[in-house]
N, C-alpha and C positions, 0 to 999 in steps of 0.2 A: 504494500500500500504506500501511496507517493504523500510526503505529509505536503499539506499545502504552504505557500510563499505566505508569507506576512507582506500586508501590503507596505511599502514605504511611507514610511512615518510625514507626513503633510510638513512642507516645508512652512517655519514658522518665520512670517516676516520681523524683520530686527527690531527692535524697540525704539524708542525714539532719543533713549541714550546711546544707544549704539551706533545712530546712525549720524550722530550729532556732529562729528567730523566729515562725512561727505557732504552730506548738507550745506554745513557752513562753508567748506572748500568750491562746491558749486556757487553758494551764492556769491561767493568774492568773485567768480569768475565770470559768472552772469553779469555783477555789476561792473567790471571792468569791460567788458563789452558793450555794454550799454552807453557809459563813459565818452565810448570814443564817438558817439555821434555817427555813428555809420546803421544803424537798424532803421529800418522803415517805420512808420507807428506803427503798424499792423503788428511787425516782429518786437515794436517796443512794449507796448499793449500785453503782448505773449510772453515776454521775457521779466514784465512787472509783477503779471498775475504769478508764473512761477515764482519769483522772488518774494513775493507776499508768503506763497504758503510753503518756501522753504525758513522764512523768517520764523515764520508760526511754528513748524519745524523744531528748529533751534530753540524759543522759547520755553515747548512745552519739554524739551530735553534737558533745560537749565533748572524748570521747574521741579521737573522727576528728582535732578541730581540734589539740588535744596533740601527738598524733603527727603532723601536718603540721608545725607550728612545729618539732618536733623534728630531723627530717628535713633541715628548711632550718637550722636554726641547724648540725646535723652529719649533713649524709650517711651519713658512714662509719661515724656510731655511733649510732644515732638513741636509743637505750635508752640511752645513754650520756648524753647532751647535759646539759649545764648547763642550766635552766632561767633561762629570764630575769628579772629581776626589776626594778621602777622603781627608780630611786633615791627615796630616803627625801626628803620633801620638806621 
């Protein structure tokens, strides 16, 4: 008797901390294109609305990171937590 395949595990897309580096690298490069004054509005129009929701992107991957750090600096209060700061150098 032939055991059956498992089916491969559904590819999960990345988070949006993880993805928080391509993003932003797109979006510098989006906006230096745009910059240079060479896109049509049609292409500029298309190249804003991506930069919009790579911005939001980015955002919501700064926000995830916030409330991680928060969590670990205080469990019990995470809304709570003292935020970290360097010392002054």
């Amino acid at each position: 008797m032939r055991a059956m395949a498992k089916p491969a595990p559904a590819a999960e897309s990345p988070t949006p901390i993880a993805q928080f580096e391509h993003s932003l690298d797109e979006l510098e490069q989006l906006v230096a294109r745009m910059e240079t004054g060479e896109l049509s509005l049609d292409e500029s129009l298309q190249s804003f609305e991506r930069g919009i929701a790579l911005y939001r992107s980015c955002q919501n991957a700064l926000e995830q990171a916030e409330l991680r750090v928060k969590l670990l600096l205080d469990p019990d209060a995470p809304a709570g937590a003292t935020p970290f700061e360097a010392p002054d150098a």
